[in-house]
The first five atom37 places (N, CA, C, CB, O) and aatype in JSON, in Angstrom:
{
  "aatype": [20, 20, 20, 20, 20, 20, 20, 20, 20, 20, 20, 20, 20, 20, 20, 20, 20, 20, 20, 20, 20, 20, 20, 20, 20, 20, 20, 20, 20, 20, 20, 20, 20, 20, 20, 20, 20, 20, 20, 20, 20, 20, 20, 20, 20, 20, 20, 20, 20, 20, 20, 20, 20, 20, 20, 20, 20, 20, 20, 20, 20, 20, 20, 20, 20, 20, 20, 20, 20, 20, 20, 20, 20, 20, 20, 20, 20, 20, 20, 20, 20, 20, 20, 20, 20, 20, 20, 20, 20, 20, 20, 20, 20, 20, 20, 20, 20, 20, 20, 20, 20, 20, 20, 20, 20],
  "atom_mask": [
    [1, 1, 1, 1, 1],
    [1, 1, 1, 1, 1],
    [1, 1, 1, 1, 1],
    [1, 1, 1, 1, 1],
    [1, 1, 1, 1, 1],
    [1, 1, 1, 1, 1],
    [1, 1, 1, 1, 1],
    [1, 1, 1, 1, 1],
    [1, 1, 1, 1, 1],
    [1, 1, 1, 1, 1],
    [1, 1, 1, 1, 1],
    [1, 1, 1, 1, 1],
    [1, 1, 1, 1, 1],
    [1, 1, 1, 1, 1],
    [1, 1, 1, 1, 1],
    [1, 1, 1, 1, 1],
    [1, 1, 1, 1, 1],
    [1, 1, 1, 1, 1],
    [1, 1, 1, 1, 1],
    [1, 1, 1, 1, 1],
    [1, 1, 1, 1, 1],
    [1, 1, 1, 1, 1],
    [1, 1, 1, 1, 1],
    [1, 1, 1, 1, 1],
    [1, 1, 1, 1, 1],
    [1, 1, 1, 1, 1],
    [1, 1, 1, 1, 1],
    [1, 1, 1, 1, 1],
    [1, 1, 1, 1, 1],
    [1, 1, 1, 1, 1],
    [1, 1, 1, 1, 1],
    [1, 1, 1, 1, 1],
    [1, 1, 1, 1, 1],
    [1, 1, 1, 1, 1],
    [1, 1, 1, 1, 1],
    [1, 1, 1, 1, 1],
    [1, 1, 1, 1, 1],
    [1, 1, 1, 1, 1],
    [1, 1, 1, 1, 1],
    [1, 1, 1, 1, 1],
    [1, 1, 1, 1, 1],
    [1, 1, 1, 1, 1],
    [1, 1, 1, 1, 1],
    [1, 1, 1, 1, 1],
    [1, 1, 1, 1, 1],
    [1, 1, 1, 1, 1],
    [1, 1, 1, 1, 1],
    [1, 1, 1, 1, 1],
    [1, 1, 1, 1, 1],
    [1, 1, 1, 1, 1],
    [1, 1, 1, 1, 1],
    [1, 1, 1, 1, 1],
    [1, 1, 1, 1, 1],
    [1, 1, 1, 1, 1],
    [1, 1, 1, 1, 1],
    [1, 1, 1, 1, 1],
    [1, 1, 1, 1, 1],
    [1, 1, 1, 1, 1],
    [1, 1, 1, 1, 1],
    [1, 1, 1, 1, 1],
    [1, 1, 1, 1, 1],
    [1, 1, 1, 1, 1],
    [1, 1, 1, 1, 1],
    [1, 1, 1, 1, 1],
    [1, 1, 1, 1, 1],
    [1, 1, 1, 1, 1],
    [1, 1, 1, 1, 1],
    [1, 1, 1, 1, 1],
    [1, 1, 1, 1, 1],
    [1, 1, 1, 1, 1],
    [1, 1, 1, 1, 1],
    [1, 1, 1, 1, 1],
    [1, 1, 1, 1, 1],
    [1, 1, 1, 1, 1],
    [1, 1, 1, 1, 1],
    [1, 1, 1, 1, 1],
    [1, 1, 1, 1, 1],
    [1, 1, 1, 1, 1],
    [1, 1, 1, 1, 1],
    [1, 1, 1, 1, 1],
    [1, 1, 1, 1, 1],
    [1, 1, 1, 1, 1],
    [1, 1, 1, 1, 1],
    [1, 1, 1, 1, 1],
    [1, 1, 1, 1, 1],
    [1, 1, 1, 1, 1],
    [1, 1, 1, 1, 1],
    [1, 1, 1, 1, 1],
    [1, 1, 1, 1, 1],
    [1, 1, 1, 1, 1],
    [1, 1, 1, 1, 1],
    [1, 1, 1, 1, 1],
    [1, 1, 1, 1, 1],
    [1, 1, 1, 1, 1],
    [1, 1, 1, 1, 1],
    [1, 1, 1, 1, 1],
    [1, 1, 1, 1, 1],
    [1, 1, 1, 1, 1],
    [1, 1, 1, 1, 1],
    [1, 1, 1, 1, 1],
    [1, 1, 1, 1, 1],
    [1, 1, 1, 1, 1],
    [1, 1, 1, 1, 1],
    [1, 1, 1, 1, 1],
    [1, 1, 1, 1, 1]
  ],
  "atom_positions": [
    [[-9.23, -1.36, -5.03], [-8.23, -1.83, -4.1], [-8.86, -2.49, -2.89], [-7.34, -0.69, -3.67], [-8.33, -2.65, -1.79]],
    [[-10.04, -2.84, -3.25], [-10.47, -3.83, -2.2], [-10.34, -4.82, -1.91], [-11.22, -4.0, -2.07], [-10.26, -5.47, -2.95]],
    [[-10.2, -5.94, -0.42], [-10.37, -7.16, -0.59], [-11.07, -7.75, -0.5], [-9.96, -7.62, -0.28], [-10.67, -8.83, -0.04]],
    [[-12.79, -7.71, -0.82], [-14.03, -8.46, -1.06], [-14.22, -9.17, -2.38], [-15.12, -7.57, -0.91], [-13.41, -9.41, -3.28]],
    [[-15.21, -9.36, -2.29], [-15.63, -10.43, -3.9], [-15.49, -11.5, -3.57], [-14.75, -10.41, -5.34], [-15.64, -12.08, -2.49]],
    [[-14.98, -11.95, -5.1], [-14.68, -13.53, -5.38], [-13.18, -13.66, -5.2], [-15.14, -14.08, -7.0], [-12.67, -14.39, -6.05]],
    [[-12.32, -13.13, -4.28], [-11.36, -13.04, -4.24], [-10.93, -13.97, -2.6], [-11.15, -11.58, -4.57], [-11.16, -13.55, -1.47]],
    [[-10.29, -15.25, -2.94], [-10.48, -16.49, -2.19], [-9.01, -15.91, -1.44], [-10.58, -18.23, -3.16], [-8.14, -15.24, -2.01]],
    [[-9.03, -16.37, 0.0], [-7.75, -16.38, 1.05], [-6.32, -16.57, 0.53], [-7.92, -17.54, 2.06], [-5.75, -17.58, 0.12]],
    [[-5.83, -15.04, 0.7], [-4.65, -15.29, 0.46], [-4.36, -14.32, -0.68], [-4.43, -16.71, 0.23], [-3.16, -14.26, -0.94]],
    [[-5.15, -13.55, -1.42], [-5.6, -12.93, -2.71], [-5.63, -11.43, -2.84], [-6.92, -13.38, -2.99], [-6.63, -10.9, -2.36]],
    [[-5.05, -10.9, -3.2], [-5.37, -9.1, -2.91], [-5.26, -8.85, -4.14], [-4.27, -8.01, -1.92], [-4.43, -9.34, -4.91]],
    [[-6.37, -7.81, -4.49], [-6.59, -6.85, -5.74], [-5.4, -5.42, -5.23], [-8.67, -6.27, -5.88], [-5.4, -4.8, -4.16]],
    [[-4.6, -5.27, -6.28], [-3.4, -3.8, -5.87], [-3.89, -3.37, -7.43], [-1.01, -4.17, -5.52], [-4.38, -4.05, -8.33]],
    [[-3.59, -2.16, -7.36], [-3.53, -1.28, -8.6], [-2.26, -0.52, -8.32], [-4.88, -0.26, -8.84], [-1.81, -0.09, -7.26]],
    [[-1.79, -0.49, -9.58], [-0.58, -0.03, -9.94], [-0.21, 0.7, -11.38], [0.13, -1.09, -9.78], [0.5, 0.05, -12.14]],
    [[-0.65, 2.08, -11.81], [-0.62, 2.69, -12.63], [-1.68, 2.66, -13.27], [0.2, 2.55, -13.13], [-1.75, 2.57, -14.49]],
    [[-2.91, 2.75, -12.23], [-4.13, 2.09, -12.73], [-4.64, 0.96, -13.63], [-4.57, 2.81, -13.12], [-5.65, 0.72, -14.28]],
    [[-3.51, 0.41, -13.37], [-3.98, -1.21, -13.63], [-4.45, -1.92, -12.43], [-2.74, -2.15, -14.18], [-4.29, -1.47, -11.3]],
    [[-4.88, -2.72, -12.62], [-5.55, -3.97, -11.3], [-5.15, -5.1, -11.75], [-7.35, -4.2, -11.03], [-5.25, -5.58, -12.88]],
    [[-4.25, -5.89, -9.87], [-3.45, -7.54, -10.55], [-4.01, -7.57, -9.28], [-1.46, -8.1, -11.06], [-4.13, -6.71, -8.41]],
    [[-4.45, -9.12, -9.4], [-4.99, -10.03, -7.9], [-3.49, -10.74, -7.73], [-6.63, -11.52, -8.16], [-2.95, -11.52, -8.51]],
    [[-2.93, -10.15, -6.3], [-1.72, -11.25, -6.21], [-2.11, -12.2, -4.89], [-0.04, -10.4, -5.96], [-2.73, -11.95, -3.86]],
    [[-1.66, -13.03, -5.23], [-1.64, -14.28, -4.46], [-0.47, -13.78, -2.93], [-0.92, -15.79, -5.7], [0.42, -13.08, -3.42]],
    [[-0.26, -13.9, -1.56], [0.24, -13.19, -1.32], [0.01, -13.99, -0.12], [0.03, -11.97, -1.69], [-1.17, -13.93, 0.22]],
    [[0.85, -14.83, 0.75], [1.25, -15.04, 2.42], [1.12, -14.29, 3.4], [2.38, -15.21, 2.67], [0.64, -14.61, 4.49]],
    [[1.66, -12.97, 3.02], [1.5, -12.06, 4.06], [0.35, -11.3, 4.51], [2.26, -11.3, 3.87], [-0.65, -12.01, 4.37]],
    [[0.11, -10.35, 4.9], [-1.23, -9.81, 5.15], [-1.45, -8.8, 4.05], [-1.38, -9.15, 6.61], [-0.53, -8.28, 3.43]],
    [[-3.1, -8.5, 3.79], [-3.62, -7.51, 2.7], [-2.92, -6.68, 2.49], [-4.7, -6.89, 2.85], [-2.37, -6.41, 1.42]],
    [[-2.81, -5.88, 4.04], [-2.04, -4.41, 4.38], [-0.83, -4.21, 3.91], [-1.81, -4.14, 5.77], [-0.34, -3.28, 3.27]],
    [[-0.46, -5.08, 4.27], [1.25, -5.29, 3.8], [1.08, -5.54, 2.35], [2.2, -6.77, 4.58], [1.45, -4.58, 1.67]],
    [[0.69, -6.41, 1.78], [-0.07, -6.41, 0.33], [-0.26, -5.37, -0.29], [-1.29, -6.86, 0.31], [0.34, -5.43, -1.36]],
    [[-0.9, -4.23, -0.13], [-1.23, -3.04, -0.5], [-0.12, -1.9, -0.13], [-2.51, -2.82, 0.06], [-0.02, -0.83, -0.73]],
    [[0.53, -2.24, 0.75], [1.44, -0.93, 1.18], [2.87, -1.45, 0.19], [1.82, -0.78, 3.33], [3.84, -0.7, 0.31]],
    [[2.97, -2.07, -0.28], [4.04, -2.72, -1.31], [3.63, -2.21, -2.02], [4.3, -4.05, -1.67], [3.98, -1.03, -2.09]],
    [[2.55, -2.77, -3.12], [2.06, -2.28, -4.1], [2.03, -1.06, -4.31], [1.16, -2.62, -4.2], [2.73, -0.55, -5.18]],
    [[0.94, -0.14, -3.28], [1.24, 1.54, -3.26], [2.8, 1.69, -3.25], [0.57, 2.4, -1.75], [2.94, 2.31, -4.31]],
    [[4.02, 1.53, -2.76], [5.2, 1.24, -2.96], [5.3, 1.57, -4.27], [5.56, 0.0, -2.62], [5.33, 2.73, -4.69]],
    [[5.34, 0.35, -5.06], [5.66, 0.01, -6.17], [5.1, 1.12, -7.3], [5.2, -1.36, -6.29], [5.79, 1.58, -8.21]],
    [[3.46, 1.49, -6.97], [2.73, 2.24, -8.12], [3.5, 4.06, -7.76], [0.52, 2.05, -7.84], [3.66, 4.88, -8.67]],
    [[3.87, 4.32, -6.31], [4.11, 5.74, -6.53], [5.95, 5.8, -7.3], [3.87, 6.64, -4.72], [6.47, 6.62, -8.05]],
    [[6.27, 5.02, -6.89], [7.61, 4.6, -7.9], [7.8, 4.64, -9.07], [7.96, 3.56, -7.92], [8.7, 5.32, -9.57]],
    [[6.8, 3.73, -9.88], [6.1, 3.94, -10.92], [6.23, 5.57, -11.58], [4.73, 3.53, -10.48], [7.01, 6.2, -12.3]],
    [[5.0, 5.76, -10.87], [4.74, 7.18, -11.23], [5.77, 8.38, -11.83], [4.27, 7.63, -10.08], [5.76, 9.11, -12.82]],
    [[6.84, 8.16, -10.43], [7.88, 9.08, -10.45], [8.49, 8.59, -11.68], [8.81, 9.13, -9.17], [8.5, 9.33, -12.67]],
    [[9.1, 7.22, -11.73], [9.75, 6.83, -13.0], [9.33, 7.38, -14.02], [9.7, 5.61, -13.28], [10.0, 8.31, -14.48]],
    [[7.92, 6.91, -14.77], [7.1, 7.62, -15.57], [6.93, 9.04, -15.47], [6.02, 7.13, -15.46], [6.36, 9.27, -16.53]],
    [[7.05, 10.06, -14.93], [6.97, 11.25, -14.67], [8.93, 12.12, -14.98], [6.2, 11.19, -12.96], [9.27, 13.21, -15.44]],
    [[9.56, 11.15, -14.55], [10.68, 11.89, -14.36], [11.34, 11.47, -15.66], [11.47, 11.62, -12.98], [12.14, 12.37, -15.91]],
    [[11.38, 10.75, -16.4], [12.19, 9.88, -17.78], [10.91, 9.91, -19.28], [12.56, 7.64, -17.12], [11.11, 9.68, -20.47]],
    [[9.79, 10.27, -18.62], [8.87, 10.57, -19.56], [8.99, 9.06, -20.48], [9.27, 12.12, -20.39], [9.18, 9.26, -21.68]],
    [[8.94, 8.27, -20.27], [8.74, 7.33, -20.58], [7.2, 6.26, -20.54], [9.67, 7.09, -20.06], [7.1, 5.59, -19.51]],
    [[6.06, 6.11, -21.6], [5.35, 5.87, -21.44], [5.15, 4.16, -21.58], [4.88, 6.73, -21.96], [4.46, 3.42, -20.87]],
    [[5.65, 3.97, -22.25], [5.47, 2.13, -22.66], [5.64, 1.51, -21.28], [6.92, 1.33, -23.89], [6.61, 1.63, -20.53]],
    [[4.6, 0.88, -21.08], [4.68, 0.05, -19.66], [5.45, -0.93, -19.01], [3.81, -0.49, -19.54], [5.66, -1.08, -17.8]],
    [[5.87, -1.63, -20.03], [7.07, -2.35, -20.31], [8.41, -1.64, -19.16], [7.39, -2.13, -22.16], [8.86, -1.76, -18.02]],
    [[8.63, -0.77, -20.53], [10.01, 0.21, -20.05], [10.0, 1.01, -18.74], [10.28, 1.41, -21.15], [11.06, 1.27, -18.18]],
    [[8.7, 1.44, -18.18], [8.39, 2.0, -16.79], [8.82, 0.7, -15.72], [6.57, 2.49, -16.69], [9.6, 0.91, -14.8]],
    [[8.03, -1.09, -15.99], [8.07, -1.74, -15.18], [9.56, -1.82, -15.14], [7.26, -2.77, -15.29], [9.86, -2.06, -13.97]],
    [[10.34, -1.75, -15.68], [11.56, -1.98, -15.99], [12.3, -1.11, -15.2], [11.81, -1.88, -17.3], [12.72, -1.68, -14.2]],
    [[12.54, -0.21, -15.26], [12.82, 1.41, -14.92], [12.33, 1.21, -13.65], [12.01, 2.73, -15.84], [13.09, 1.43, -12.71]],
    [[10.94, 0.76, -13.41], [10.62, 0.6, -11.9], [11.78, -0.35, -11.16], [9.04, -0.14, -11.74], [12.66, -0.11, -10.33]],
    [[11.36, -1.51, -11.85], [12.54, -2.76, -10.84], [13.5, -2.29, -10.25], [13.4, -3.87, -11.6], [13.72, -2.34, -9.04]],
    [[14.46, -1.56, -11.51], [15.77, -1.02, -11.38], [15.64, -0.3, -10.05], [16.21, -0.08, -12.63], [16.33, -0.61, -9.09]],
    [[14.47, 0.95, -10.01], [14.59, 2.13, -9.01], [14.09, 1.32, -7.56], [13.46, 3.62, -9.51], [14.54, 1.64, -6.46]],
    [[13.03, 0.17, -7.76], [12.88, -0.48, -6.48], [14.04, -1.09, -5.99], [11.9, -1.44, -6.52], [14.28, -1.09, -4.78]],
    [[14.99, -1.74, -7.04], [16.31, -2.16, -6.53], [17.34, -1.8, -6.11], [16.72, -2.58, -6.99], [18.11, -2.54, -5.5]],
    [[17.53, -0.69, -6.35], [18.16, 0.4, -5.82], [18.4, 0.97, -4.62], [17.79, 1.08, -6.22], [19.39, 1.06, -3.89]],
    [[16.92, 1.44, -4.58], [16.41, 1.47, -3.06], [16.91, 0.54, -1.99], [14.99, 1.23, -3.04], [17.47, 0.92, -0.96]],
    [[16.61, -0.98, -2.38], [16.88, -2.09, -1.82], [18.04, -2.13, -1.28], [16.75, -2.98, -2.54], [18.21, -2.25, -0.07]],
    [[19.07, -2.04, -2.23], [20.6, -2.6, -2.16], [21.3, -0.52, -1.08], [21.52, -3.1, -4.79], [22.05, -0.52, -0.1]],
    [[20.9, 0.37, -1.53], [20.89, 1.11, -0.68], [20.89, 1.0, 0.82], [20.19, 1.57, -1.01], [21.7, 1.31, 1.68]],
    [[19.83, 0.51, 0.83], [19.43, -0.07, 2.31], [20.36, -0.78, 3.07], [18.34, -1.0, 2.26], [20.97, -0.56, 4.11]],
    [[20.3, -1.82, 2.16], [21.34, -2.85, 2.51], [23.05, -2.38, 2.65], [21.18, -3.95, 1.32], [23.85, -2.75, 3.51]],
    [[23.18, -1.88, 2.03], [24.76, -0.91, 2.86], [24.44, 0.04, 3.93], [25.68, 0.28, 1.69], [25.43, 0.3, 4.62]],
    [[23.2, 0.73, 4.34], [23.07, 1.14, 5.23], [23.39, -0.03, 6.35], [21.96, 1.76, 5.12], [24.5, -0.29, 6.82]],
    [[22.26, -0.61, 6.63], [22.08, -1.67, 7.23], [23.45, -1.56, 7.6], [21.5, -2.84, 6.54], [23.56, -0.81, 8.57]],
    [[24.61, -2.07, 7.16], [25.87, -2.92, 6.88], [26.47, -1.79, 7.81], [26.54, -3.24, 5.1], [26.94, -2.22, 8.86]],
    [[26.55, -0.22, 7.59], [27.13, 0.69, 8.01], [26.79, 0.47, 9.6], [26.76, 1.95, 7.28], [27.64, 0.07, 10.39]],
    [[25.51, 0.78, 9.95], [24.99, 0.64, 11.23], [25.21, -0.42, 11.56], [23.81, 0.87, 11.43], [25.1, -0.37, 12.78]],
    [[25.43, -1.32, 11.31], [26.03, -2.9, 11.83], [27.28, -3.02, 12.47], [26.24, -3.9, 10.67], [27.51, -3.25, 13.66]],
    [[28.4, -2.74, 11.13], [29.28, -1.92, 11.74], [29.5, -1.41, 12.62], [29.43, -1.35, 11.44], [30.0, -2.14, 13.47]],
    [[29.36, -0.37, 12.91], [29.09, 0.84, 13.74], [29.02, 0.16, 14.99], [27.76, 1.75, 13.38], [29.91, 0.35, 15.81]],
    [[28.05, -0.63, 15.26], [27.43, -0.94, 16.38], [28.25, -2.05, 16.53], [25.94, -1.11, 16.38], [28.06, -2.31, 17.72]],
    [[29.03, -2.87, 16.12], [29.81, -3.64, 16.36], [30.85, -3.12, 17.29], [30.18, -4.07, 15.29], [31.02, -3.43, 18.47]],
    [[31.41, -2.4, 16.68], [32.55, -1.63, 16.84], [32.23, -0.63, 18.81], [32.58, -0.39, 15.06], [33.04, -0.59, 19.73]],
    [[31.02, -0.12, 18.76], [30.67, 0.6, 20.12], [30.28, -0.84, 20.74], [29.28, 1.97, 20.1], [29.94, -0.62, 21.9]],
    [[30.2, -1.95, 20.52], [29.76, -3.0, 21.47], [31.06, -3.56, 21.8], [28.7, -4.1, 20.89], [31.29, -3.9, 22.96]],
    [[31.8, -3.67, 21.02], [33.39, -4.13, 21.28], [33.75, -2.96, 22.32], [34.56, -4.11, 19.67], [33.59, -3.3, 23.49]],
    [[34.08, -1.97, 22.17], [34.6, -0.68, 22.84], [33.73, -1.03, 24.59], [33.92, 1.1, 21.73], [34.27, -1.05, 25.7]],
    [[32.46, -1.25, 24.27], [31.8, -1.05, 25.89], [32.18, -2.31, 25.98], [30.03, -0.64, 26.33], [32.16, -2.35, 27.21]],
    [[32.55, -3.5, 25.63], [32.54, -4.34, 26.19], [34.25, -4.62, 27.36], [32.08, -5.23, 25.04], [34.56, -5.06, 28.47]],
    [[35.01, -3.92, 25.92], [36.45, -3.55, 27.16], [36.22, -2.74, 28.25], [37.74, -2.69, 26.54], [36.73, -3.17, 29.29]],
    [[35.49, -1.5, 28.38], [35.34, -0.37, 29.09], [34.6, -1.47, 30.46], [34.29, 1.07, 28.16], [34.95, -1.14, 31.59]],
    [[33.97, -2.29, 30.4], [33.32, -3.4, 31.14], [34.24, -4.15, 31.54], [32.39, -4.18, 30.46], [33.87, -4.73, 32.56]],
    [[35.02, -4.35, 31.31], [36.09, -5.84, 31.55], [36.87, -4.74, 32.27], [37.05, -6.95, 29.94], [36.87, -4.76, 33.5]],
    [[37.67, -3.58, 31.46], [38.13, -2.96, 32.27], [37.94, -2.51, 33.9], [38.11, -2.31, 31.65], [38.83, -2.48, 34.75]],
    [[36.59, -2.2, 34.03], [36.25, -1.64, 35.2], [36.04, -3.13, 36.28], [34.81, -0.57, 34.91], [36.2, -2.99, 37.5]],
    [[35.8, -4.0, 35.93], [35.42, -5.21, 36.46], [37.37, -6.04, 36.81], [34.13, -6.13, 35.02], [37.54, -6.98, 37.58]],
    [[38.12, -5.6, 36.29], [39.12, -6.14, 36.4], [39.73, -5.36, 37.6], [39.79, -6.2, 35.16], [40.19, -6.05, 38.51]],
    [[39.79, -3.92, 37.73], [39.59, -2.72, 38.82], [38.91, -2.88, 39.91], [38.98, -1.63, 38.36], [38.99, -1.92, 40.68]],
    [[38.25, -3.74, 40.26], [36.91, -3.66, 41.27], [37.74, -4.61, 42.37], [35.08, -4.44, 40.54], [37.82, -5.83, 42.18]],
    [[38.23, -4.11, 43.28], [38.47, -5.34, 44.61], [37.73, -6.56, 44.42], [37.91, -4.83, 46.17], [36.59, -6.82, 44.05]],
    [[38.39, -7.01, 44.66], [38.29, -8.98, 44.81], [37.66, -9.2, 45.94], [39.86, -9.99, 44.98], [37.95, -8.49, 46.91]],
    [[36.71, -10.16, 46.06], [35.28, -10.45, 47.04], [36.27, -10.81, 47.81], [33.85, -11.63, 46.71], [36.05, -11.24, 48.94]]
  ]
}
């Protein structure tokens, strides 16, 4: 999981179920690798919890459970968005209110 060698800018070696893929990659190594570790302990669990060995059917099984995760998120997100909409509307009357109250200069 190193990034030395012959491995030209832009390039990270990740292992993932003890395999090794050089991905090509914009962002930084770190971030590079903390995906990947991502992806391989996911893996794992998939493979561990469905007993499923064919790599195929794990990457598969993975996507699904990384996507999951994802779209999870993403209604969170949405909830707290919400949410915060809703208390920014509220302070924003509680503001107008008190400002409408305030003697005139």
């Amino acid at each position: 999981m190193t990034n030395e060698g012959s491995q030209s800018k832009g390039m990270v070696d990740v292992q993932i179920l003890g395999e090794t893929y050089t991905i090509k990659s914009e962002t930084s190594p770190e971030y590079t690798q903390r995906v990947a570790q991502h992806v391989d302990r996911t893996a794992k669990e998939v493979r561990e919890e469905s007993g499923v060995v064919d790599q195929k059917k794990v990457a598969i099984l993975t996507a699904l459970a990384v996507t999951d995760q994802l779209f999870r998120m993403r209604e969170g997100v949405e909830v707290v968005k919400g949410l915060a909409e809703k208390r920014a509307e509220r302070l924003q009357a509680e503001v107008l209110a008190v400002v409408e109250q305030a003697p005139g200069d």
